[in-house]
FIFIZA-437117 format. One record per residue (C-alpha): residue number from 1; residue in three letters; chain; x negated, y, z negated. Coordinates in nm, 2 decimals. Layout:
REM FIFIZA-437117
     n   res   chain        X        Y        Z
   NUM   ala       A        X        Y        Z
...
END
This chain:
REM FIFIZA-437117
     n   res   chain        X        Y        Z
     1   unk       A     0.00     0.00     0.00
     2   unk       A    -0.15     0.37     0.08
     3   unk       A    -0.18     0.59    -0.19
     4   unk       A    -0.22     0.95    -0.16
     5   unk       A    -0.49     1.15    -0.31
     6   unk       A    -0.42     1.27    -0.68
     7   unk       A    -0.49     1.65    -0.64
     8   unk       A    -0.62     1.87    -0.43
     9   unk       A    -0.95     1.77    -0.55
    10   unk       A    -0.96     1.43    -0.36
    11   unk       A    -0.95     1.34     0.04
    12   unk       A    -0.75     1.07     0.13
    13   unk       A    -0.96     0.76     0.31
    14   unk       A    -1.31     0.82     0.37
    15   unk       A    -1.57     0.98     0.56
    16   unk       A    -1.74     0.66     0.72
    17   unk       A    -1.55     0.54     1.02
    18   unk       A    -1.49     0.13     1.02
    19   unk       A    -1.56     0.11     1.41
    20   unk       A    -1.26    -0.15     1.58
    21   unk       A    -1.34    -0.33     1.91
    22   unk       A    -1.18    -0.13     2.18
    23   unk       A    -0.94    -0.44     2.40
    24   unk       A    -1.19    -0.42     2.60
    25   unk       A    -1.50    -0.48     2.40
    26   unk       A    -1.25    -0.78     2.23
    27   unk       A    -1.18    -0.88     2.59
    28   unk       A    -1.60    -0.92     2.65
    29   unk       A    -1.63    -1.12     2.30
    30   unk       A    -1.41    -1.35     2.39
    31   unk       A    -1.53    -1.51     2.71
    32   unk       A    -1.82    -1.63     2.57
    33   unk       A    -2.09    -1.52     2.77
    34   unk       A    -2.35    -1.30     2.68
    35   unk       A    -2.33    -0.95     2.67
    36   unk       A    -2.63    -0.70     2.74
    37   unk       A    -2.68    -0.35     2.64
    38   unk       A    -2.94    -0.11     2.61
    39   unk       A    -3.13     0.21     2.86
    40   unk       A    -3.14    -0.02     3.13
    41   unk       A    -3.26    -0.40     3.27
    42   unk       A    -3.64    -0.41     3.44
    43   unk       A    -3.50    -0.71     3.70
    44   unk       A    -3.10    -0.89     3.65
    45   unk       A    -3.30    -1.20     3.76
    46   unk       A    -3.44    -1.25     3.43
    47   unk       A    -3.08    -1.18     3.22
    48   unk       A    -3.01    -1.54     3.06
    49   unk       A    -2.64    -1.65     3.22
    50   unk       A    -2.39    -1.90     3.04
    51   unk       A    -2.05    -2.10     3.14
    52   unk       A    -1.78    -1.84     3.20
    53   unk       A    -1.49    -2.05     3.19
    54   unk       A    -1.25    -1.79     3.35
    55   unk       A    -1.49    -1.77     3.65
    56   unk       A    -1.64    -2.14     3.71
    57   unk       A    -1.99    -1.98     3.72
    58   unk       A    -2.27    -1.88     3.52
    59   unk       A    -2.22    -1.50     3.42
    60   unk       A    -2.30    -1.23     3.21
    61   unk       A    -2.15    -0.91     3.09
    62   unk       A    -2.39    -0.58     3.13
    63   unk       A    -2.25    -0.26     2.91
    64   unk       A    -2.55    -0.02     2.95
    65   unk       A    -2.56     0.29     2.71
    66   unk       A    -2.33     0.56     2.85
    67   unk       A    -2.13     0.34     3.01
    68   unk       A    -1.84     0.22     2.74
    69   unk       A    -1.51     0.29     2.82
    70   unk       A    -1.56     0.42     3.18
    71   unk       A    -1.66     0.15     3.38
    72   unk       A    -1.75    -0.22     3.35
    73   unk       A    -2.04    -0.47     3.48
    74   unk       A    -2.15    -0.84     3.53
    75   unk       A    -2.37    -1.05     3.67
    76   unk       A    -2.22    -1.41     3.82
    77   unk       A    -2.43    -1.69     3.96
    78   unk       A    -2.21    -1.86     4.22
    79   unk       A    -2.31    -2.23     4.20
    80   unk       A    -2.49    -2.41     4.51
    81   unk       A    -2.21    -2.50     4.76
    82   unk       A    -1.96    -2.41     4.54
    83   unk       A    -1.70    -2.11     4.47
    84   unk       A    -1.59    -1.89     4.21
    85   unk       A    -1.21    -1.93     4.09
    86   unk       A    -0.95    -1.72     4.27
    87   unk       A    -0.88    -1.41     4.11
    88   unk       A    -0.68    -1.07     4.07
    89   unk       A    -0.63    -0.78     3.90
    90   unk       A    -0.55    -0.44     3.90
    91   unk       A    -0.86    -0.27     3.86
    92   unk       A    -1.12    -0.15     4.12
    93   unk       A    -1.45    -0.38     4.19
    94   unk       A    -1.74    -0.34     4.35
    95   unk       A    -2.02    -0.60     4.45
    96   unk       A    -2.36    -0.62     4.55
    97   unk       A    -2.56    -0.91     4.64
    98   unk       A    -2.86    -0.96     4.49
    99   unk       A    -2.95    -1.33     4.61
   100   unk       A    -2.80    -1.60     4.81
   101   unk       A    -2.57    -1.58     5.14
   102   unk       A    -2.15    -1.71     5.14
   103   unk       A    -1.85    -1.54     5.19
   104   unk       A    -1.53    -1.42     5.01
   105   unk       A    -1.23    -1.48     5.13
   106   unk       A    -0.92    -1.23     5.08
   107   unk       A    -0.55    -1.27     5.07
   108   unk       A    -0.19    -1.13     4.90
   109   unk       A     0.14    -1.33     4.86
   110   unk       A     0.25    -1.14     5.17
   111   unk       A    -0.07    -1.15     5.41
   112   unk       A    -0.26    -1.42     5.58
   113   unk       A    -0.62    -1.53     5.42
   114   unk       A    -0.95    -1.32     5.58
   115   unk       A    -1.29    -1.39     5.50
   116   unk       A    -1.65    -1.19     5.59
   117   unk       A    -1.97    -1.34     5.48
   118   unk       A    -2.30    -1.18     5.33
   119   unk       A    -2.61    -1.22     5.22
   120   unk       A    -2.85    -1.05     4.98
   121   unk       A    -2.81    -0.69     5.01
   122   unk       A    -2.48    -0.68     5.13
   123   unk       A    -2.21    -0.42     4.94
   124   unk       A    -1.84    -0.48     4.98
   125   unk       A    -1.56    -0.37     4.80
   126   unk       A    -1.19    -0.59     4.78
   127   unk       A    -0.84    -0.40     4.79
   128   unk       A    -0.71    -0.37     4.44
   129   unk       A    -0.47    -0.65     4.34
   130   unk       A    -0.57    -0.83     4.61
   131   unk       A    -0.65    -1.22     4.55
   132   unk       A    -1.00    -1.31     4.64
   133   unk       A    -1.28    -1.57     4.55
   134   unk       A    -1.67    -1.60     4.67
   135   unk       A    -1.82    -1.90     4.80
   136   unk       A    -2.13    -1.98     4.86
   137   unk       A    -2.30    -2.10     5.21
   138   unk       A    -2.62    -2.24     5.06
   139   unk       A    -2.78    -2.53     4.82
   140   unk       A    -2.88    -2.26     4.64
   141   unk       A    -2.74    -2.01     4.37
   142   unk       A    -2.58    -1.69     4.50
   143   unk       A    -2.61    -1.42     4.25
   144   unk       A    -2.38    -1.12     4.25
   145   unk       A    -2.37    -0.79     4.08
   146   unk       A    -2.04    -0.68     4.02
   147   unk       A    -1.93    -0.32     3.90
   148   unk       A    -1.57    -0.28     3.80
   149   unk       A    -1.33    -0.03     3.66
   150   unk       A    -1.17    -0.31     3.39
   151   unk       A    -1.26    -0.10     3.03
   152   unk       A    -0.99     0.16     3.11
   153   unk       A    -0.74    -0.01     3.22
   154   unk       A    -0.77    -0.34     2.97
   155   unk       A    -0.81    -0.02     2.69
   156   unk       A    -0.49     0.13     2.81
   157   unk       A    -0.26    -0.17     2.85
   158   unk       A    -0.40    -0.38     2.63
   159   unk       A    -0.24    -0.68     2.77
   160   unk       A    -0.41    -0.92     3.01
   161   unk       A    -0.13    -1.12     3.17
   162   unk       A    -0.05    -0.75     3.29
   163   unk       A    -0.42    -0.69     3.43
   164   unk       A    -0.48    -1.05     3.54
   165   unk       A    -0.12    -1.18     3.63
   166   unk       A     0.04    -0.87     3.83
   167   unk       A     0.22    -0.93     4.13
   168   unk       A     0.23    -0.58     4.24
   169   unk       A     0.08    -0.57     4.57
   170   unk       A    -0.08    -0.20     4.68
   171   unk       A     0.02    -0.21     5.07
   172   unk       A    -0.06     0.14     5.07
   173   unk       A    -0.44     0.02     5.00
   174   unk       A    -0.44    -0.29     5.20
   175   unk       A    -0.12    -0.45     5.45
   176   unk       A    -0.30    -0.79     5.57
   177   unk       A    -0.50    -0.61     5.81
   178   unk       A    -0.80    -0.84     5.98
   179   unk       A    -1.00    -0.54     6.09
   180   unk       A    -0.99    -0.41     5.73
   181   unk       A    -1.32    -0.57     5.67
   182   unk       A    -1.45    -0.46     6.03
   183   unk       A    -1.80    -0.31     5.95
   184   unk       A    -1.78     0.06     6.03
   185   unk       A    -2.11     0.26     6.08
   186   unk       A    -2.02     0.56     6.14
   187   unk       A    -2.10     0.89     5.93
   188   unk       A    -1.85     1.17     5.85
   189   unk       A    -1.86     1.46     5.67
   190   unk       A    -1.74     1.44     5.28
   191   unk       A    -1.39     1.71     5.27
   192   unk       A    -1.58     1.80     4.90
   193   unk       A    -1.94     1.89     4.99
   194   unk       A    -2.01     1.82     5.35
   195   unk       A    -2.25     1.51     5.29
   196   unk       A    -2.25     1.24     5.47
   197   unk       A    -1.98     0.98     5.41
   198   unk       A    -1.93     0.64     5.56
   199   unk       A    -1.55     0.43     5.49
   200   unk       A    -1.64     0.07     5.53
   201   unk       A    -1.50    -0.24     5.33
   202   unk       A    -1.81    -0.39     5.38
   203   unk       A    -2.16    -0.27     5.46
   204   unk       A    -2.41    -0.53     5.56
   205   unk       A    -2.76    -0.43     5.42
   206   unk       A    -2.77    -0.17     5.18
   207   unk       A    -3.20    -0.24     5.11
   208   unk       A    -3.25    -0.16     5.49
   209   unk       A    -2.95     0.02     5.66
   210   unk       A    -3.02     0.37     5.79
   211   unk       A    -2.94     0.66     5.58
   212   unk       A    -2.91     1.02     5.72
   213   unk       A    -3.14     1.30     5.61
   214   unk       A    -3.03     1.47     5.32
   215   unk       A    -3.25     1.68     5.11
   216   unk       A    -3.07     1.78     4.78
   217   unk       A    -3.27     1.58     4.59
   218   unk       A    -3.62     1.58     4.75
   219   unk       A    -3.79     1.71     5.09
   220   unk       A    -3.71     1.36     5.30
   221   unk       A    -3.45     1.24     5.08
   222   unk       A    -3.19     1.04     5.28
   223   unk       A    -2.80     0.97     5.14
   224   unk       A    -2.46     0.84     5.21
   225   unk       A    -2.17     0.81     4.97
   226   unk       A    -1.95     0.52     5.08
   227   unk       A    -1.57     0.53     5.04
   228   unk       A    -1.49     0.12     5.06
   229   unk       A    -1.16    -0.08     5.02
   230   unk       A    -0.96     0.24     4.95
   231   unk       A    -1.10     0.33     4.58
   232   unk       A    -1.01     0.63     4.40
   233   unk       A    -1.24     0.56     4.07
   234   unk       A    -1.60     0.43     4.20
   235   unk       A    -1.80     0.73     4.32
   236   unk       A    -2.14     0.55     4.44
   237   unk       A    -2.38     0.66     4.68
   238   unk       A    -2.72     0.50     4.84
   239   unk       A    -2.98     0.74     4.84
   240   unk       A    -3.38     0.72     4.92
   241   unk       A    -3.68     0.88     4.85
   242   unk       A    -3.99     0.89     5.10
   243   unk       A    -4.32     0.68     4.99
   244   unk       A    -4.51     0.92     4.75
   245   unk       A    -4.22     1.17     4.63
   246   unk       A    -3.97     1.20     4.38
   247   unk       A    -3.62     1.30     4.25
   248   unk       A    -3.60     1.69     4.07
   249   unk       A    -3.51     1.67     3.74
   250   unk       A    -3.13     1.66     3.71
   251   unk       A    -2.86     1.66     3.42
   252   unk       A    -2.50     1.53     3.35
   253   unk       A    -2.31     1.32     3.11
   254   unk       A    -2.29     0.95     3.07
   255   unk       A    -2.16     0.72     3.31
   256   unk       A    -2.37     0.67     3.60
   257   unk       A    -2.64     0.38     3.64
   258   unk       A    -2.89     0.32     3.94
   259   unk       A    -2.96     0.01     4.09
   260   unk       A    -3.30    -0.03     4.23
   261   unk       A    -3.29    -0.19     4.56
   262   unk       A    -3.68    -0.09     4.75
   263   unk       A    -3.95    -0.04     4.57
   264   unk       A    -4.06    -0.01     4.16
   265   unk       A    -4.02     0.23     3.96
   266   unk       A    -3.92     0.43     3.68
   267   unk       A    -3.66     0.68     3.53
   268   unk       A    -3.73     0.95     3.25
   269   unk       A    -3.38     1.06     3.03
   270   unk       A    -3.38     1.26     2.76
   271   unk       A    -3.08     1.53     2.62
   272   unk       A    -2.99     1.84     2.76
   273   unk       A    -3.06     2.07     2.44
   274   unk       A    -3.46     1.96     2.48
   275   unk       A    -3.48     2.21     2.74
   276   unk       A    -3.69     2.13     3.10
   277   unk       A    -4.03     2.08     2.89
   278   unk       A    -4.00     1.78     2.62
   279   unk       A    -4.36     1.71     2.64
   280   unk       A    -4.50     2.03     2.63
   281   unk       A    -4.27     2.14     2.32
   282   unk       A    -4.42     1.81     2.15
   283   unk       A    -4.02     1.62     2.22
   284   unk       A    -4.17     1.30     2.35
   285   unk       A    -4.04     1.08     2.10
   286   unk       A    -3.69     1.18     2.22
   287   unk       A    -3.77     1.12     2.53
   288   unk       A    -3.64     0.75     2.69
   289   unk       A    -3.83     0.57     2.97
   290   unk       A    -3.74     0.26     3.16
   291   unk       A    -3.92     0.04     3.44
   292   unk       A    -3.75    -0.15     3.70
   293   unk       A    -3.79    -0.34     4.00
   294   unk       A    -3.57    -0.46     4.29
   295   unk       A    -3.27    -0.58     4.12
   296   unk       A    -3.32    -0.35     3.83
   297   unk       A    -3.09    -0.09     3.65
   298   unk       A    -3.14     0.22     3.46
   299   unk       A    -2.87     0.44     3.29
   300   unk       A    -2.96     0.78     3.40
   301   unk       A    -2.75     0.96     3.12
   302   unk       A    -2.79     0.69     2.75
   303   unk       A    -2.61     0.92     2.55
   304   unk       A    -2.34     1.16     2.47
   305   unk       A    -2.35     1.54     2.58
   306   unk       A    -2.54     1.60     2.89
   307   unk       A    -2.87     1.43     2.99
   308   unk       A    -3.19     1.51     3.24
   309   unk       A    -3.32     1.25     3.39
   310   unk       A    -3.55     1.22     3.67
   311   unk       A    -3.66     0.88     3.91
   312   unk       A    -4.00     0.80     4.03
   313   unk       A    -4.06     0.56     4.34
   314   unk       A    -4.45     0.39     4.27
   315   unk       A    -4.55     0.20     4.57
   316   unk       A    -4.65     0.22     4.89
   317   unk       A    -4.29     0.16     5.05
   318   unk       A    -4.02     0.43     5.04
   319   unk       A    -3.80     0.42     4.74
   320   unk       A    -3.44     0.32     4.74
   321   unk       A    -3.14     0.33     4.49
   322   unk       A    -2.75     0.26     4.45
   323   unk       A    -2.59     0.42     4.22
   324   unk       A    -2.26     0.36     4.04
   325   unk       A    -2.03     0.58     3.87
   326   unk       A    -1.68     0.69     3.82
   327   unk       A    -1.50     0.99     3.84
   328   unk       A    -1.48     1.29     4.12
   329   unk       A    -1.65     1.60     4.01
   330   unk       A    -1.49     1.79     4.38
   331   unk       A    -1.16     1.68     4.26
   332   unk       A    -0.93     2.02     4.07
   333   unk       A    -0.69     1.99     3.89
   334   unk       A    -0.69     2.44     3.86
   335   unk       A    -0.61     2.72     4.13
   336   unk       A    -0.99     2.70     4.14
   337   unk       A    -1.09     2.63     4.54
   338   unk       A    -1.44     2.61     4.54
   339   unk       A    -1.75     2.50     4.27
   340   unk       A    -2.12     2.56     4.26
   341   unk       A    -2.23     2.15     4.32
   342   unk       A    -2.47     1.99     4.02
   343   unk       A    -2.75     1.96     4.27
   344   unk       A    -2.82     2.32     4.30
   345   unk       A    -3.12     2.49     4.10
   346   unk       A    -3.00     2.59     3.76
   347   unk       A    -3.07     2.96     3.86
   348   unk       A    -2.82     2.91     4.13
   349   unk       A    -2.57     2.78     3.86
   350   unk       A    -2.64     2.41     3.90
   351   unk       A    -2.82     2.12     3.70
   352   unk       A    -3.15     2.06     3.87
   353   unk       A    -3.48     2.21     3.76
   354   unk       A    -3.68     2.36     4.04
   355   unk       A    -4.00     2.14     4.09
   356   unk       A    -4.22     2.47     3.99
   357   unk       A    -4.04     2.46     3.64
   358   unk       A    -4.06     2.15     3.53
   359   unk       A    -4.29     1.97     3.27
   360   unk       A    -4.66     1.97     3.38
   361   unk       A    -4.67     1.60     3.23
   362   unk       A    -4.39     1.47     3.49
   363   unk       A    -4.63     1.56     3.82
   364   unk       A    -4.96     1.44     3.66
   365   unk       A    -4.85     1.13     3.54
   366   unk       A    -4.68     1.05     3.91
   367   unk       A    -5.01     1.14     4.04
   368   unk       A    -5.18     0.91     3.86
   369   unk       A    -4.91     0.62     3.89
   370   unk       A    -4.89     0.66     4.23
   371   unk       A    -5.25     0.63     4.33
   372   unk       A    -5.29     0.31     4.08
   373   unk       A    -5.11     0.11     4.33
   374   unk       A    -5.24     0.25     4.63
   375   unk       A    -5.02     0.50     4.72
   376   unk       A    -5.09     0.90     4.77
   377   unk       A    -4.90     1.15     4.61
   378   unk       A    -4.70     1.32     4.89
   379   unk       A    -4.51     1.64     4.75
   380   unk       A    -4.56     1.94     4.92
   381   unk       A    -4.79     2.19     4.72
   382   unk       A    -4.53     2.50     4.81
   383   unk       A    -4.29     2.30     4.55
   384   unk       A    -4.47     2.35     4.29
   385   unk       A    -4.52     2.70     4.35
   386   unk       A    -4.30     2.98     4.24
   387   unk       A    -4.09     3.15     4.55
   388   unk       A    -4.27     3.50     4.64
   389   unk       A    -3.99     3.75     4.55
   390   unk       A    -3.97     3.95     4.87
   391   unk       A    -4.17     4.29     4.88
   392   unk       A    -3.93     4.62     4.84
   393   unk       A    -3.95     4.79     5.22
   394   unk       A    -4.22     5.08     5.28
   395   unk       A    -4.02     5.46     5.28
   396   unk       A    -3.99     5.58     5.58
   397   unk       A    -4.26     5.88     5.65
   398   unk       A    -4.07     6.21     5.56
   399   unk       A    -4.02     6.39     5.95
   400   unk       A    -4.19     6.71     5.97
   401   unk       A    -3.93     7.04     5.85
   402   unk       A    -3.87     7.18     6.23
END
C-alpha cells in the first residue's frame, strides 16, 4: 500500500531510479541469444552466435551505445544450404551481407512469391509486413547484418502477436509487383538537400559500386543516400573517403552507427561541451576511440546530448562506410521552409569544424598512422590554412578640382 509523506518535510519515493526493461530490451532477453553493447565492434566476424529458436539460425543481438530505443540490430548466420524461418512484421529492416551468397524470397497473402539473390556486399531492403525468408545458395554459412526499426514499435505496442502476427498488408508500399526488386542505378537529386539519391529495393555491391562525387565531408569524398523498399524511418547513406584523407570533425546526437565496408580504420567521439580541442585542453580521457575493419561498427554519437566524432581511413585503398540511422533531419513539422544543413562549418551555422580549427593531435596522429602502413598522407595543405579575409579595395585617386 503507498503511503504519503508525513509532512512537508519528507519526499514521497526516492531519488534513485529502479531502471525497468523497456518491452523491448525484455523482448531481447528472452530469445536467448546474446546481446552485445558497447562504442562499437572491431569485426562482426568475431561476435560469438547462439540458437535463435524464432529464426532457425545462429544470431545475435547488437544494441550499441546511443542506439536504445531508436533503432535495432542483429547479426544471423544462415546455416549451409539451409534457410531462415518465414517471417513478418511491421517494422522496417534493412540487410547487408557480410558473407556468403542465397537469396530471399518475398510474398503477402495477396501477391505471388518473388525472390532476388545476393552475395557479400549486397544491401536490400523488404516492404514492411511483407512475408519473407533468406536462403542460402552455398555449403557454407551466410552471414547477415540486419538493421531494424523493432525497439519503437515493440516499446509502443508492447504486444508481439501485434508486431509478429499482423495481417495488415501495406499495398501502398508494395502490391505484388515483380519489378519491385529490379536493381535501379540511377541517381536523383534528394527534394531536402540536393545530394544524390538512388530508390532501389536492392543494390548489388555496396563495397564496390560507384558513388558520385560529393564533397561535404572531404575534398574527393563520394556519397549516395538510398531510399529502398519504401522506408520512412532508415536514413542511411554510403559514403567514401579517398586513400590518405579523412572525414571533418562533425557533431550530432545518438543514433547513428557506421559500418565499415573498405579499408581499416578508426573513429574519435567525444561530447559536444569539450569544445573542437580535447587534447589540447588536456580532455583526452573523455575522449572514446574505436578500431575496425571490414565488417566493423562504430557508434559515432555513444552518448546523450550531442557528440563530435570524426573517421579516419588507414590504408593504402580508399575508405568506405555505411551508415545507419533513423529519423529525417529535412523533414518540418513548422512554417519553417528552409534549414542551414549539419555539414556546414559551424561559422556558417552548422556542426562541422573547419579542418584549420581542429585539434593539432587529430592531423599528426593520421600522419603518422597513415604512413605506418604504407600510405601518404594526402590532405591538401590550403585545408589547414585559415581562409585569407579578402583585402578592403584601394580609394579611388581624388580627381583634380577643375
Amino acid at each position: 500500500m503507498y503511503k504519503e509523506p508525513e509532512g512537508e518535510q519528507q519526499i514521497a519515493g526516492t531519488l534513485r531510479l529502479q531502471l525497468i526493461p523497456s518491452p523491448y530490451e525484455r523482448f531481447m532477453r528472452e530469445q536467448g541469444i546474446p546481446i552485445y553493447r558497447g562504442m562499437g565492434v572491431r569485426d562482426v566476424r568475431e561476435l560469438t552466435l547462439a540458437p535463435w529458436a524464432r529464426m532457425g539460425g545462429q544470431a545475435a543481438f547488437i544494441n550499441l551505445d546511443g542506439m536504445e530505443a531508436k533503432w535495432g540490430m542483429y547479426l544471423v548466420e544462415v546455416p549451409g544450404r539451409g534457410e531462415l524461418a518465414p517471417e513478418r512484421h511491421i517494422y522496417e529492416e534493412l540487410f547487408y551481407v557480410v558473407e556468403g551468397r542465397g537469396s530471399t524470397e518475398v510474398w503477402t497473402d495477396g501477391s505471388p512469391r518473388h525472390a532476388f539473390e545476393w552475395q557479400a556486399g549486397t544491401l536490400f531492403s523488404v516492404p514492411m509486413n511483407a512475408w519473407h525468408r533468406l536462403l542460402n545458395a552455398s555449403s557454407g554459412p551466410a552471414l547477415v547484418l540486419v538493421a531494424t526499426t523493432a525497439p519503437p514499435v515493440i516499446n509502443m505496442f508492447d504486444n508481439e502477436r501485434f508486431v509478429f502476427d499482423n495481417a495488415f498488408e501495406f499495398s501502398d508500399r508494395y502490391d505484388g509487383r515483380e519489378e519491385f526488386f529490379r536493381v535501379n542505378d540511377e541517381f536523383e537529386p534528394h527534394p531536402g538537400f540536393r545530394r544524390a539519391m538512388l530508390r532501389s529495393a536492392v543494390i548489388p555491391d555496396i563495397v564496390n559500386c560507384y558513388l558520385p562525387l560529393d564533397n561535404q565531408r572531404a575534398p574527393g569524398f563520394r556519397w549516395v543516400t538510398p531510399v529502398m523498399a519504401s522506408n520512412t524511418e532508415f536514413n542511411p547513406f554510403i559514403a567514401e573517403y579517398p586513400a590518405g584523407r579523412y572525414s571533418k570533425g562533425h557533431y550530432h546526437s545518438a543514433g547513428a552507427v557506421l559500418i565499415c565496408l573498405r579499408g581499416t580504420g578508426y573513429t574519435y567521439t567525444w561530447p559536444s561541451e569539450l569544445g573542437i580541442h580535447p587534447w589540447e585542453e588536456g580532455n583526452v580521457e573523455q575522449v572514446k576511440r574505436q578500431d575496425y575493419v571490414p565488417g566493423g561498427l562504430v557508434s559515432a554519437a555513444p552518448g546523450p546530448g550531442n557528440w563530435f566524432h570524426q573517421h579516419f581511413g588507414v590504408a593504402k585503398d580508399v575508405f568506405r562506410v555505411f551508415k545507419i540511422s533513423t529519423g529525417k533531419p529535412w523533414l518540418t513539422h513548422s512554417a519553417q521552409t528552409e534549414a542551414v544543413w549539419g555539414n556546414a562549418d559551424m561559422e556558417e551555422g552548422g556542426h562541422s569544424i573547419p579542418y584549420w580549427q581542429e585539434d593539432p593531435y587529430i592531423r599528426q596522429e593520421y600522419q603518422e598512422a597513415i604512413r605506418a602502413v604504407g600510405g601518404e598522407f594526402r590532405m591538401p595543405a590550403a585545408l589547414f590554412e585559415p581562409p585569407r579575409r579578402r583585402a578592403a579595395p584601394e580609394p579611388e585617386p581624388l580627381s583634380a578640382t577643375p
